[in-house]
BATOR-399481 format. One record per residue (C-alpha): residue in one letter; x, y, z. Coordinates in steps of 0.25 Angstrom, whole numbers, padded with zeros to 4 digits, always signed. Example, Ala and Ser with C-alpha at 12.3 -4.5 7.8 and 13.67 -1.06 7.14 Angstrom:
<nodes>
a+0049-0018+0031/s+0055-0004+0029/
</nodes>
This chain:
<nodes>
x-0006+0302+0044/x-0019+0308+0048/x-0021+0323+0044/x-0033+0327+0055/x-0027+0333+0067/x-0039+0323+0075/x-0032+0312+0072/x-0020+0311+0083/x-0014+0298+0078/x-0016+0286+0069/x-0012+0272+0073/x-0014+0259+0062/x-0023+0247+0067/x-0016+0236+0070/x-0018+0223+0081/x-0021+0229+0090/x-0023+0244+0089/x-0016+0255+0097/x-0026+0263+0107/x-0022+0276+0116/x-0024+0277+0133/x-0034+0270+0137/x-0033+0259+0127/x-0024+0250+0126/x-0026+0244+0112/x-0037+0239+0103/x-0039+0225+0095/x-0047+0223+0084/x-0052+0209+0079/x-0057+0205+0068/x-0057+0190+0064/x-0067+0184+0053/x-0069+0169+0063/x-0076+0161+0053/x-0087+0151+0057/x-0086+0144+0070/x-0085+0131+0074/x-0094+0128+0084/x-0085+0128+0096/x-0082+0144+0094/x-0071+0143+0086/x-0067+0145+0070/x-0071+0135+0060/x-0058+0134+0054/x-0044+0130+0056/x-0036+0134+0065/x-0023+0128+0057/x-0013+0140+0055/x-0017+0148+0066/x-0008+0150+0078/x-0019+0146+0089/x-0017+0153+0102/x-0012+0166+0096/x-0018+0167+0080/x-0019+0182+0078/x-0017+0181+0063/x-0029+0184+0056/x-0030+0169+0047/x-0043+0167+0040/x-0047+0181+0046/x-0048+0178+0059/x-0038+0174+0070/x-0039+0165+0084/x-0030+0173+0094/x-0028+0166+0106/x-0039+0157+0105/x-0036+0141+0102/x-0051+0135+0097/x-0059+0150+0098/x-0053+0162+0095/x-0052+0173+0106/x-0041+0175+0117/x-0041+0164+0128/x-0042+0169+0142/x-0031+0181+0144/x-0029+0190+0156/x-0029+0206+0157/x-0027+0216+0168/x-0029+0231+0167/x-0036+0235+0155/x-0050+0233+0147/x-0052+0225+0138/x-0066+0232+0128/x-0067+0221+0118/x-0079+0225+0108/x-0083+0215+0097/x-0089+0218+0084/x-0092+0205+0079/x-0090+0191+0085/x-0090+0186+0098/x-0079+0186+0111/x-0081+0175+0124/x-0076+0181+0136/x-0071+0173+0149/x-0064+0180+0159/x-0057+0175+0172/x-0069+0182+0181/x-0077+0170+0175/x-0086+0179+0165/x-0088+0177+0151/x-0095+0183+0139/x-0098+0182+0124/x-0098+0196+0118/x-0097+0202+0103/x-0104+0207+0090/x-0103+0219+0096/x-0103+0219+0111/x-0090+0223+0121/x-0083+0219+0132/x-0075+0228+0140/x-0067+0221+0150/x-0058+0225+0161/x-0048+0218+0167/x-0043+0226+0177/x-0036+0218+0187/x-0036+0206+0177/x-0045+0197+0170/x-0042+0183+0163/x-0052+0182+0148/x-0054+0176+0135/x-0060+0180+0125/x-0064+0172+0113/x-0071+0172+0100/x-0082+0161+0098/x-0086+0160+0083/x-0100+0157+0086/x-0103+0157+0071/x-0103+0143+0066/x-0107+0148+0051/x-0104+0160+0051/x-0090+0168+0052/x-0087+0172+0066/x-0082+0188+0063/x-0074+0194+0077/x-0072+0209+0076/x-0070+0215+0090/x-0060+0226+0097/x-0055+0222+0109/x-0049+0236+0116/x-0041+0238+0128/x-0043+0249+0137/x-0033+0252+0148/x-0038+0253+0162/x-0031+0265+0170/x-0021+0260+0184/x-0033+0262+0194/x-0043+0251+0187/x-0032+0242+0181/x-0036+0232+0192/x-0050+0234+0193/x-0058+0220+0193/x-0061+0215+0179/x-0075+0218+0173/x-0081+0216+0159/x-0092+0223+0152/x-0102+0220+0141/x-0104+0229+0132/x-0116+0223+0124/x-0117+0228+0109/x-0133+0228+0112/x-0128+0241+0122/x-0117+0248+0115/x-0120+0260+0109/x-0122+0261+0092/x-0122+0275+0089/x-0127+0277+0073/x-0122+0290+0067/x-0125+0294+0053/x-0121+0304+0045/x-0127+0317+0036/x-0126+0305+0025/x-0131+0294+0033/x-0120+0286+0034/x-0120+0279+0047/x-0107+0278+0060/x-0112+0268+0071/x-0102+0270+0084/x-0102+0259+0094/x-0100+0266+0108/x-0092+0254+0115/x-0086+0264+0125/x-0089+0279+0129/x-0102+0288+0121/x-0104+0293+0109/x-0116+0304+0112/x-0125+0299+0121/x-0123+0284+0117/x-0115+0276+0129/x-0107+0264+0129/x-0109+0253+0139/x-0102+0255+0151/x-0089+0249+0152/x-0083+0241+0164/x-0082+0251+0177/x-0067+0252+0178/x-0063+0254+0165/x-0058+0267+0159/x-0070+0267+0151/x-0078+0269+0161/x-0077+0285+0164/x-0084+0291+0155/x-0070+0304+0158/x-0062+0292+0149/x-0070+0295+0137/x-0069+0279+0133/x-0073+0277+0119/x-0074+0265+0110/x-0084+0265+0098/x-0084+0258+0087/x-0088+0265+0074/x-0094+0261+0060/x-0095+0271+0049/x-0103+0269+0036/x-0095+0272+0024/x-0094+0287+0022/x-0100+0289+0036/x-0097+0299+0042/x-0096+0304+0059/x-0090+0313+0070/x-0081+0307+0080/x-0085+0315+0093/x-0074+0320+0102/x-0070+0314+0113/x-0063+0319+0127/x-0050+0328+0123/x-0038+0318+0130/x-0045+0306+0125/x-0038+0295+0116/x-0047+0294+0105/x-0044+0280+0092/x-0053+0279+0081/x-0049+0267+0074/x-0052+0264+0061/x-0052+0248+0057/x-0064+0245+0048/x-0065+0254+0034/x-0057+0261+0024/x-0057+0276+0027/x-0061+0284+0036/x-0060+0300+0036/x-0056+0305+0051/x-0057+0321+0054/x-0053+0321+0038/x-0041+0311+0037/x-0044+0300+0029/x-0040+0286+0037/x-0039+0272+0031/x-0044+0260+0041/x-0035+0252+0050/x-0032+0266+0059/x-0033+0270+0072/x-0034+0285+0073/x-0031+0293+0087/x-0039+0306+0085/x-0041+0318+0093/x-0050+0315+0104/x-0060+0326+0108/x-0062+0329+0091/x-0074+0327+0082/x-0069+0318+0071/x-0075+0316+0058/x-0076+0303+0054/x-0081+0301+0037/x-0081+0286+0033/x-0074+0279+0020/x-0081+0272+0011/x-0081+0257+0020/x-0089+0257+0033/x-0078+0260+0045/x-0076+0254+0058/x-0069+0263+0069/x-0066+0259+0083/x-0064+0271+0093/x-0055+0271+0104/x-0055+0283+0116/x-0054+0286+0128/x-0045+0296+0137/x-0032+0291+0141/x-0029+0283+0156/x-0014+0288+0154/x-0008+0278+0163/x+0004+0269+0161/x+0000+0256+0152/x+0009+0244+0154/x+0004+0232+0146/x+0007+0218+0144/x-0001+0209+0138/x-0015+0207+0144/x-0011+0217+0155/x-0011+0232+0155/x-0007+0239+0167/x+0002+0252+0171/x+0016+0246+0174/x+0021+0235+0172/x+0022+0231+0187/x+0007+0230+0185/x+0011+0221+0173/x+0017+0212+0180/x+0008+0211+0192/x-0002+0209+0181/x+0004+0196+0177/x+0008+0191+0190/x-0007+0192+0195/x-0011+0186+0182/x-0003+0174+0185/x-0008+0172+0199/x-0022+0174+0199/x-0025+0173+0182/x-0035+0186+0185/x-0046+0175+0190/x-0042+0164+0183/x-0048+0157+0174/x-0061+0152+0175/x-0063+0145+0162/x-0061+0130+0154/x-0051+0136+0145/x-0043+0147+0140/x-0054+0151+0129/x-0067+0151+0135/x-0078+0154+0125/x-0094+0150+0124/x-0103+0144+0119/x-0106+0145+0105/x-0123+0148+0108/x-0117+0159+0117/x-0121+0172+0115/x-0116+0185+0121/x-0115+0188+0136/x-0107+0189+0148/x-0105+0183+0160/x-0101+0190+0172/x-0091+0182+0183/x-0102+0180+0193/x-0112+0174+0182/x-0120+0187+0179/x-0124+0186+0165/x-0124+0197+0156/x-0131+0197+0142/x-0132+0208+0130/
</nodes>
């Protein structure tokens, strides 16, 4: 158990991890595809694998909904955001608004889905003699009763804008913070979409990525005093918090508005922060739909089946591009949008 009285609570890492108000959760995926095979998908067998639903990590990597490319076939959602930011790799988005996108090595897309949105999103090896490494987190952040049905909208955050702040040390030892959401000093994230929780700076939304160089060692600045504040610790070995010494594959609630020292192990660490005040409101979830009671629930569904959020617009369940494709997005009207 942690000794520093700035460290509130430790929860294990798992699939998914747990998040506090206004998260909902967060999913960290890490799959080493191999080479492609020149129609976007692995060059292997798929023998053994329960195609359609293969989350077993096999041979280091895993399908997931996907049949011939790996991904998640169209899907709907209603009341939340979806902010899906990728390390490594490459994600296809079509959505039932008639807008598509290619996006990753280190680019996110924050989507809201408000009153309901149909999308897939897939995993095109575009890599056909090389592996195709995935790494990416997608996180859910709840949306409070007044914007659950606000109309859908997705932003770019192109990793050519986000923030990459380099601190080093007395020693020289360097920690690079990836400012996804909220500041760190005077550097700014991208905006995110206009109704999201995110986007009054009052919520003090934050999510940074964070790598440290082996002994590296930085203050974690304070943050507002009834915020919910996760540093999750998923690549290393050990890392010393306010003095406790923590071993990877932890997620660590600390005090919010506390400087906490962060010294380094001896393996470079990767550490993903999680924060942001609280909504506070009544979460009722089931499945793809998060919404404040469960009559909302079922309205959810009922509207789903009668108007499939839009339809969709595309040949099949699993859209993706072409391999030549590189990254973009397209808008519903046909507005084009490039890093």
């Amino acid at each position: 158990m942690p000794t520093s009285t700035k460290i509130l609570g430790q929860v294990k890492l798992g699939f998914p991890w747990p998040t506090p108000d206004p998260f909902l959760f967060c999913v960290h995926h890490l799959d080493h595809y191999p080479a492609g095979n020149g129609k976007l998908g692995p060059a292997a067998s798929l023998e053994g694998r329960d195609l359609g639903s293969d989350f077993q990590i096999k041979d280091g990597w895993r399908m997931y909904h996907g049949e011939s490319v790996p991904g998640f076939p169209q899907h709907p959602h209603r009341g939340f955001e979806t902010v899906t930011v990728v390390k490594q790799g490459l994600i296809d988005h079509s959505d039932s608004l008639g807008a598509t996108a290619r996006f990753g090595g280190g680019d996110t897309q924050w989507l809201t889905a408000g009153k309901g949105i149909v999308h897939s999103e897939m995993f095109p090896l575009v890599q056909t003699s090389a592996p195709n490494t995935l790494e990416l987190f997608q996180i859910w952040l709840n949306l409070p009763a007044a914007d659950k049905m606000a109309e859908p909208h997705f932003a770019m955050l192109w990793h050519e804008e986000i923030p990459v702040i380099e601190i080093r040390d007395e020693k020289g030892r360097l920690t690079q913070v990836t400012v996804v959401a909220g500041h760190l000093g005077d550097a700014k994230a991208p905006p995110p979409p206009p109704r999201s929780w995110a986007a009054n700076p009052e919520h003090d939304v934050a999510i940074w990525t964070v790598r440290m160089d082996p002994h590296a060692a930085w203050t974690l600045p304070p943050s507002a005093q009834d915020s919910h504040k996760t540093l999750y610790f998923f690549r290393g070995k050990t890392l010393t918090v306010d003095g406790d010494i923590q071993e990877v594959g932890h997620g660590l609630h600390l005090q919010p508005d506390a400087a906490i020292d962060l010294v380094n192990g001896d393996e470079v660490t990767e550490l993903l922060l999680l924060q942001g005040k609280p909504i506070a409101e009544t979460v009722v979830q089931y499945g793809p739909f998060v919404m404040n009671s469960r009559q909302e629930i079922e309205e959810a569904f009922a509207d789903y089946q009668k108007t499939g959020f839009g339809g969709w617009p595309w040949s099949n369940d699993e859209p993706a591009h072409s391999l030549e494709a590189g990254r973009f997005a397209q808008r519903p009207g046909g507005e084009l949008e490039k890093p």
